[in-house]
C-alpha positions in Angstrom: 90.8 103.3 70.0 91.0 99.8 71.2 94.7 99.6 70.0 95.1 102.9 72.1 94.1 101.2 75.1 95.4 97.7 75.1 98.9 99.8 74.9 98.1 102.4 77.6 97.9 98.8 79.7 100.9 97.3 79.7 104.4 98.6 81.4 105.3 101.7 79.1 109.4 102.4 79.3 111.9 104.1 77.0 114.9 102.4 75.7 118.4 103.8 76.6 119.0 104.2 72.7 116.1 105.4 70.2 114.3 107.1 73.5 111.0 105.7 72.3 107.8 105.1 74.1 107.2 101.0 73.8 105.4 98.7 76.2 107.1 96.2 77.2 105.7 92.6 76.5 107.4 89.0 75.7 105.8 86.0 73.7 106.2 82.8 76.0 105.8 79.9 73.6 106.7 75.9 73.6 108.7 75.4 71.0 109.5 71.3 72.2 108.1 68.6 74.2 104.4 67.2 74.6 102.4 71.1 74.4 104.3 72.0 71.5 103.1 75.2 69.9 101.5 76.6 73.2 102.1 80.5 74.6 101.3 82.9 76.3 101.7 86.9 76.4 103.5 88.1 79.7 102.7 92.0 79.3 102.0 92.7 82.7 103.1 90.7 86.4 103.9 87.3 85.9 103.1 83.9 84.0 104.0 80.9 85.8 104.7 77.5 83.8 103.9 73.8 85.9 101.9 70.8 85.4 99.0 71.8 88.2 95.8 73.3 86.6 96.4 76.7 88.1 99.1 77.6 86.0 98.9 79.9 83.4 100.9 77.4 81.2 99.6 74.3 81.9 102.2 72.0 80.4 101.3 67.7 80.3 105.3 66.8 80.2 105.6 64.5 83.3 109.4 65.5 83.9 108.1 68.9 84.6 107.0 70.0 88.5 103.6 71.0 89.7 105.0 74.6 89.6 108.1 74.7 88.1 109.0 78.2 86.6 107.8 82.4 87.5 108.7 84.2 84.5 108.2 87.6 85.9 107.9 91.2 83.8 110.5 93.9 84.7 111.7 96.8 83.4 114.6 95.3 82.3 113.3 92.0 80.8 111.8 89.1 82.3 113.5 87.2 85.4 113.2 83.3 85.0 112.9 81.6 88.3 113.0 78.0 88.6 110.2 77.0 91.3 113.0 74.5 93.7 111.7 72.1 90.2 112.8 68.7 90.6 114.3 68.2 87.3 115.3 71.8 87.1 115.5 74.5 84.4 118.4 75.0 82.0 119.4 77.9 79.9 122.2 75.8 77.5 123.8 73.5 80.0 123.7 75.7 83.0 121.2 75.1 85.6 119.0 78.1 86.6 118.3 79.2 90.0 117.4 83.0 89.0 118.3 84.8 86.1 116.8 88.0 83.7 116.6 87.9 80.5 115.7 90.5 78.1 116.8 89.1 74.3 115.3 85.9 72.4 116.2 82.7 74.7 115.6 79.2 75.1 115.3 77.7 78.5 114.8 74.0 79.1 112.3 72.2 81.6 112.8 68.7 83.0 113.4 66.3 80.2 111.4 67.2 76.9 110.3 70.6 77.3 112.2 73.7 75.7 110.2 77.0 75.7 111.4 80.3 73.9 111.4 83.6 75.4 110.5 86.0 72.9 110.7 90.1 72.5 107.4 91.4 71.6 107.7 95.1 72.4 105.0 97.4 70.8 106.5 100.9 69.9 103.7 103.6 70.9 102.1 106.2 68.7 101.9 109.4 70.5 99.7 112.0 69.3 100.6 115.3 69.0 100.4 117.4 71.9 99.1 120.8 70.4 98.4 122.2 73.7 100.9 124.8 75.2 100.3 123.3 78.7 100.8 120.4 80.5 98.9 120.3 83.9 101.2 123.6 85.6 104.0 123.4 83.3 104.5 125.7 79.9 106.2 124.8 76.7 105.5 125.8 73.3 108.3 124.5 71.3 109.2 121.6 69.6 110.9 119.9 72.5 108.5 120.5 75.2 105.5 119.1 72.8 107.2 115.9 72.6 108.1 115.6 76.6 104.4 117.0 77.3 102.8 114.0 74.8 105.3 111.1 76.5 104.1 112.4 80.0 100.2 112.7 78.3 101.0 108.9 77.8 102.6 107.8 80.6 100.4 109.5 83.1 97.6 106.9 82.4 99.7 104.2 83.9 101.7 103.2 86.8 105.3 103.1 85.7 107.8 104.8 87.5 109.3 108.0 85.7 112.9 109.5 85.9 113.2 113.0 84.8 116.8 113.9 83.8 117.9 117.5 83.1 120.1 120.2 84.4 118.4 122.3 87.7 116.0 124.4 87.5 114.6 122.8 84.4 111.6 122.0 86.0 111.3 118.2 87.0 109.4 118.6 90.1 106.6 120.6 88.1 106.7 118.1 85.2 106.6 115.3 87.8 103.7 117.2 89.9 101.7 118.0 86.5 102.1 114.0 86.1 100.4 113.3 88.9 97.4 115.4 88.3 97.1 114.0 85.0 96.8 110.5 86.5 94.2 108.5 88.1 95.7 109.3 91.7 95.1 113.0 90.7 92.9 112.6 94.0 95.3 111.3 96.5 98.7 113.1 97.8 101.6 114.2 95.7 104.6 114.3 98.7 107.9 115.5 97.2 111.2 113.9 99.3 113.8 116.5 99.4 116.5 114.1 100.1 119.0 116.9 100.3 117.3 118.6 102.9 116.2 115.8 104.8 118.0 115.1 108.5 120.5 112.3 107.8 120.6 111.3 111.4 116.8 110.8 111.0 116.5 109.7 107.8 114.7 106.1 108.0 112.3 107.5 110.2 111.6 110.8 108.1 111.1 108.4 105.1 109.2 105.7 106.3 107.7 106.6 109.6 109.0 105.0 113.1 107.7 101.8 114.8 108.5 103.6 118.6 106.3 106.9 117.2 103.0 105.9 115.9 102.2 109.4 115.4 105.3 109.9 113.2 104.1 109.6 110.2 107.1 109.1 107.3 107.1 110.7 104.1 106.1 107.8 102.1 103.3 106.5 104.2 102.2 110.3 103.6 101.9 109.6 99.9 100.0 106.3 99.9 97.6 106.1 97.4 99.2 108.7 95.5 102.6 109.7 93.9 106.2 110.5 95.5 108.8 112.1 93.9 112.3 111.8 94.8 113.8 115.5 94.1 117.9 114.4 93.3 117.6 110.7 93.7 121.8 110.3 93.2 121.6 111.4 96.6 120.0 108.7 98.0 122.6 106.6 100.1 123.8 103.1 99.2 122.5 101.7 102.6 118.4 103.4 101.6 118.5 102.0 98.1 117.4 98.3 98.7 114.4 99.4 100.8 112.9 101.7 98.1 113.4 98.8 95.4 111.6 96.8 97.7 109.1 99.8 97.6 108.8 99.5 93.5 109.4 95.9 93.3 107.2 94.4 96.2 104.9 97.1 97.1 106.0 97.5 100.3 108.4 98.8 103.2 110.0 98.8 106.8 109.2 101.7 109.4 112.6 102.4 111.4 113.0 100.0 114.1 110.7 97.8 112.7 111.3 93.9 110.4 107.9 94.0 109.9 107.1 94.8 105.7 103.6 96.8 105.1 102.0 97.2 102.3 101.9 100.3 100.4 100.2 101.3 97.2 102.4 104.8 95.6 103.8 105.3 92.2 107.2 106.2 92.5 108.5 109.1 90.4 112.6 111.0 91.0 114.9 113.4 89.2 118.3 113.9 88.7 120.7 115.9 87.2 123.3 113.8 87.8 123.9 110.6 85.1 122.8 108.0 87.2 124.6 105.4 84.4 128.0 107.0 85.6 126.9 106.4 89.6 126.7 102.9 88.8 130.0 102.5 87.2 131.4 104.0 90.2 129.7 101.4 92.4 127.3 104.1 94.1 124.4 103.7 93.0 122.5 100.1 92.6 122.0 98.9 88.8 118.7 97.3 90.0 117.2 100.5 91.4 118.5 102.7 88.3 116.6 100.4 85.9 113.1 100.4 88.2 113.4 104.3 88.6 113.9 104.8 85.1 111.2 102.6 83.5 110.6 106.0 81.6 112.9 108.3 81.2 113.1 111.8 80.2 115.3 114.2 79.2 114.1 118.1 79.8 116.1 120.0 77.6 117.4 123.4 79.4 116.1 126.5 78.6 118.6 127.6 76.1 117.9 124.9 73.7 113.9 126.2 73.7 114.7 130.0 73.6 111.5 130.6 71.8 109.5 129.9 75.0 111.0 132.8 77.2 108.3 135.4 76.0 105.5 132.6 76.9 107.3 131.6 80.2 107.5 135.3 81.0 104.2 135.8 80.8 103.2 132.9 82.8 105.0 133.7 85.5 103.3 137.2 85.5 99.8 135.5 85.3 100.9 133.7 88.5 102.2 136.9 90.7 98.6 138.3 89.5 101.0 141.0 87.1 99.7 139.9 83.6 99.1 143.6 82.6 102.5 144.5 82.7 104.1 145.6 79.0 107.4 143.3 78.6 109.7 146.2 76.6 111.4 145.2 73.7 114.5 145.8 75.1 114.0 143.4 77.7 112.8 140.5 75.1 116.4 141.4 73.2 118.3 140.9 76.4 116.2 137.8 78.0 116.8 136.4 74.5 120.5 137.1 74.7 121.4 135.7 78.3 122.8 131.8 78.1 120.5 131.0 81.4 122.4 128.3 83.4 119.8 128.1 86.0 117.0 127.4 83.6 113.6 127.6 84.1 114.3 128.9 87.8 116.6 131.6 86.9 113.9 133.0 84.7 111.6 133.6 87.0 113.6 134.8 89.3 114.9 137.8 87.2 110.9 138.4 86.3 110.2 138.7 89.9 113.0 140.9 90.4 112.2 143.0 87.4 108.4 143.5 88.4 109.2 144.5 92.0 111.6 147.3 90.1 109.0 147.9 87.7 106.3 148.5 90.6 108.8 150.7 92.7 108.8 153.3 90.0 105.0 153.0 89.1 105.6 151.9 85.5 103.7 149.1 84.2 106.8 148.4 82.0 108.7 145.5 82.4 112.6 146.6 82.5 115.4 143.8 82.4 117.0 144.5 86.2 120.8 145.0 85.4 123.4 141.9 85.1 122.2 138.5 84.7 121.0 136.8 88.0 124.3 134.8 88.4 126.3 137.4 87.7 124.7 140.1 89.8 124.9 137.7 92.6 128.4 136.7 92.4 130.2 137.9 95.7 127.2 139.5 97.2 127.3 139.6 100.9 130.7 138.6 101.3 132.4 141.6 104.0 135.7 142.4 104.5 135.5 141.0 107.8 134.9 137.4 105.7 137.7 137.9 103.2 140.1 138.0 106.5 138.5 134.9 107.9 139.4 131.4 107.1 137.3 130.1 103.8 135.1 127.0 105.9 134.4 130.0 108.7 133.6 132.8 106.0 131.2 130.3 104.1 129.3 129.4 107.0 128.6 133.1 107.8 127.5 133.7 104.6 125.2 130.7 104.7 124.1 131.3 107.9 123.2 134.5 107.1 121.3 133.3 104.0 119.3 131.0 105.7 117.9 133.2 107.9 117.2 135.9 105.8 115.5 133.7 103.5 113.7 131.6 105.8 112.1 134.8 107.4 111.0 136.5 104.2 109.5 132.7 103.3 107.4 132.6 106.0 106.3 136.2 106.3 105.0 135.7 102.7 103.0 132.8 103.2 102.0 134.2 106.8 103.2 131.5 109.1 102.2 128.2 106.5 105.1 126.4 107.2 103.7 123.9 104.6 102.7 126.5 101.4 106.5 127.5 102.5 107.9 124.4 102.0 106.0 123.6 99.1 107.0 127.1 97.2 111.0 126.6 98.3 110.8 122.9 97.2 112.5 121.5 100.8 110.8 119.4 103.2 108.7 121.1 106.4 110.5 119.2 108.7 113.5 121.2 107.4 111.9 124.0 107.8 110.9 123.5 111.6 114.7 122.9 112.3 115.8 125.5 110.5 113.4 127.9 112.5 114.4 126.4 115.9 118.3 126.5 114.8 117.5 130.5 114.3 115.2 131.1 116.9 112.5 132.4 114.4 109.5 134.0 115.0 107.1 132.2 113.2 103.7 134.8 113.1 101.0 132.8 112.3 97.5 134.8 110.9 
């Protein structure tokens, strides 16, 4: 149990190859000079070598400065950074101002001392998850046991977590069943839409604005708690440094504002999109990729865990307060059958769609309704008043007309809740509110 602990402590990651659960930690250790045979662990913040008695390396050599080197833990190694020393520090003949390193290396101090940085990682046992739930989320296959014991893991911590996989695989549960399995269980979970958020806005939608005090941004919302980033790829070059700044100094800049706050929020975001390739293309920072993706997972899509549809099918019953309807055997053989390249989100769809059938001819049983979502759906709406029109005009009509219709039977369900709307359609209220002004909506609120 005390092993257990000690490794639930320190910054938990995933290497890019094996996929493993490790914490990362580094040996520190003189291996020359006066103090030879001296070390410390750096598993968590930083260790800071000097000759002053407040280091955490105290070292006697008299060529070495009061404070002379940070050697500070990241998810991508440790960054050395020589102190402005007056005898500097050298890695081979090359004096350092600021480098990371992440393999075994020796870096010289003034004249005598030479200390090795050493790779300690400790791969992590998980346990085996033998529940079919994680916080909301439902999996009873192979794959989902080993995603729900990483997150069981990594919930007890504070490192930030990418969730890879195709949409509609469910990141933004997985990340939302995350948070209640943490410590900030307590505090808010705010989800930032960035797709949906107004780009002429966007600083001050994000991190509040310095001429509003009222205007509170979306990360300020989630202080204390967690924020997810919903399609982090989207995030534009120009917004990346300031939420680095948010995972590697802990704080941020309201729009119109140079003045940095504080703020205390785990940072979790999902892609579908192979952030690796982004930064090859020069569009997305290599700094930021490695923070965001101290963990990462990768949700497999639903046709690679087939044997949870019946389960998922009955969940989402449960949830629409349906769980007594019979699911025919003919519809198991043709749910079983379809590829599903929406996922998770596709599934429920159809379930929805094949209840409200079911309920519209009084039959408790569960019927498969027709073609498969994508397929049913393909060219629906389209008049031949749009096929005359140009293609940019036609496609605005069509999602215009989308919009609305979607945005009304949104709200009419949740009875006016702009924010229970938000939350079910996964965009951000703000959206929502321009959206209704744009179509001069009704909003009836009971």
């Amino acid at each position: 149990m005390e092993e257990e602990l000690k490794a639930t402590q320190g910054m938990l990651y995933t290497d890019g190859t094996s996929g493993e659960l490790k914490v990362r930690r580094f040996i520190v250790r003189v291996v020359d000079g006066p103090d030879k045979g001296k070390e410390r662990t750096l598993d968590a913040g930083t260790v800071l070598a000097g000759s002053h008695e407040n280091n955490d390396l105290v070292l006697s050599d008299s060529t070495i400065s009061r404070y002379h080197l940070e050697l500070q833990l990241r998810a991508e190694g440790v960054r050395v950074t020589d102190q402005d020393s007056t005898n500097g520090t050298y890695l081979n003949d090359t004096r350092l101002g600021s480098v990371v390193v992440n393999k075994r290396t020796l870096v010289r101090l003034g004249g005598q001392t030479e200390l090795e940085i050493i790779p300690a990682d400790e791969l992590v046992q998980l346990d085996d998850f033998e529940q079919n739930r994680f916080g909301e989320a439902y999996g009873a296959t192979r794959a989902m046991a080993e995603v729900f014991a990483v997150l069981n893991r990594a919930s007890q911590g504070d490192s930030s977590v990418l969730f890879v996989g195709e949409s509609g695989t469910g990141k933004e549960l997985l990340a939302k069943s995350l948070h209640q399995a943490s410590p900030r269980k307590d505090n808010p979970f705010v989800v930032v839409s960035l797709a949906s958020l107004d780009k002429d806005n966007l600083v001050a939608e994000l991190f509040g604005d310095e001429k509003d005090p009222d205007r509170v941004g979306l990360l300020e919302q989630a202080a204390g708690g967690t924020v997810f980033f919903d399609e982090i790829s989207d995030l534009s070059l120009n917004l990346q440094p300031q939420v680095l700044r948010i995972l590697e100094q802990g704080e941020y800049r309201r729009a119109g504002s140079s003045q940095a706050r504080p703020i205390d929020v785990r940072v979790l975001a999902g892609t579908k999109t192979r952030l690796a390739d982004l930064v090859r293309k020069g569009t997305f920072r290599e700094d930021l990729y490695f923070r965001l993706g101290v963990v990462r997972l990768a949700l497999p899509p639903l046709r690679d865990r087939m044997d949870d549809i019946p389960g998922l099918v009955r969940v989402f019953l449960e949830k629409l307060g349906q769980d007594d309807f019979y699911i025919s055997e003919t519809m198991t053989k043709q749910l079983l059958s379809h590829n599903w390249p929406g996922n998770i989100r596709e599934l429920r769809v159809v379930v929805e769609r094949g209840m409200a059938i079911a309920t519209a001819r009084l039959s408790g049983d569960l019927e498969f309704p027709g073609q498969p979502i994508e397929e049913r759906e393909a060219g629906a709406g389209v008049s031949d008043e749009m096929m005359d029109m140009p293609f940019k005009e036609a496609k605005g009509m069509l999602v215009e007309s989308f919009e609305r219709e979607y945005l009304d039977r949104l709200l009419k369900r949740h009875n006016g809740n702009v924010s229970r709307a938000a939350a079910e359609a996964g965009i951000d209220r703000n959206y929502i509110h321009r959206l209704v002004k744009k179509y001069e909506i009704t909003v009836e609120r009971n």
